[in-house]
C-alpha positions, 0 to 999 in steps of 0.5 A: 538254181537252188539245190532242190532244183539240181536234185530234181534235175538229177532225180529225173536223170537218174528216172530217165536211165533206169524207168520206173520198175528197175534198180539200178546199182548204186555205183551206177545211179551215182555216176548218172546223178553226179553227171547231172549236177555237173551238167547244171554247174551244181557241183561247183556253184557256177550257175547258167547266167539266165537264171540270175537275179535280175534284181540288182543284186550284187553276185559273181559273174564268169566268162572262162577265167574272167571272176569279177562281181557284178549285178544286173541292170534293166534296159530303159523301156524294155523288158530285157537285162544286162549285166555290168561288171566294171572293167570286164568288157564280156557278156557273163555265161555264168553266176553264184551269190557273193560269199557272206562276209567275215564276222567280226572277232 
């Protein structure tokens, strides 16, 4: 999900809470985006796992404390995917893109 994914989503949070005549204080309108971007795993990076690259891309995967890379793989002859993670024996929940490398001093 991109960031102006999430900020729709909570946009329409917030829309949903207040309509479209009222206005919300701000303390108020804060708490409902902040749930909202939560909701979403926006917050911290974590991300639904449906919404991973289905490319081979090499990302993060997560199930609860399990942190291990990994990338998708497309079953032969079917439509569907998986994800392989080596020595991780779990079906991911969550994702984020693999940090960017350190530059060179």
């Amino acid at each position: 999900m991109t960031k102006d994914e999430a900020l729709k989503i909570a946009l329409t949070a917030l829309y949903r809470a207040y309509g479209e005549s009222a206005h919300p204080d701000i303390e108020r309108g804060i708490d409902v985006v902040v749930e909202a971007l939560a909701q979403t795993s926006a917050l911290d990076g974590w991300m639904p796992i449906a919404s991973a690259p289905k490319d081979g891309t090499k990302i993060l995967l997560c199930k609860k404390s399990l942190i291990a890379d990994g990338f998708s793989v497309k079953y032969k002859g079917r439509d569907d995917y998986y994800f392989a993670w080596p020595y991780i024996n779990a079906d991911p929940t969550h994702w984020m893109p693999l940090p960017a490398a350190p530059k060179p001093e």
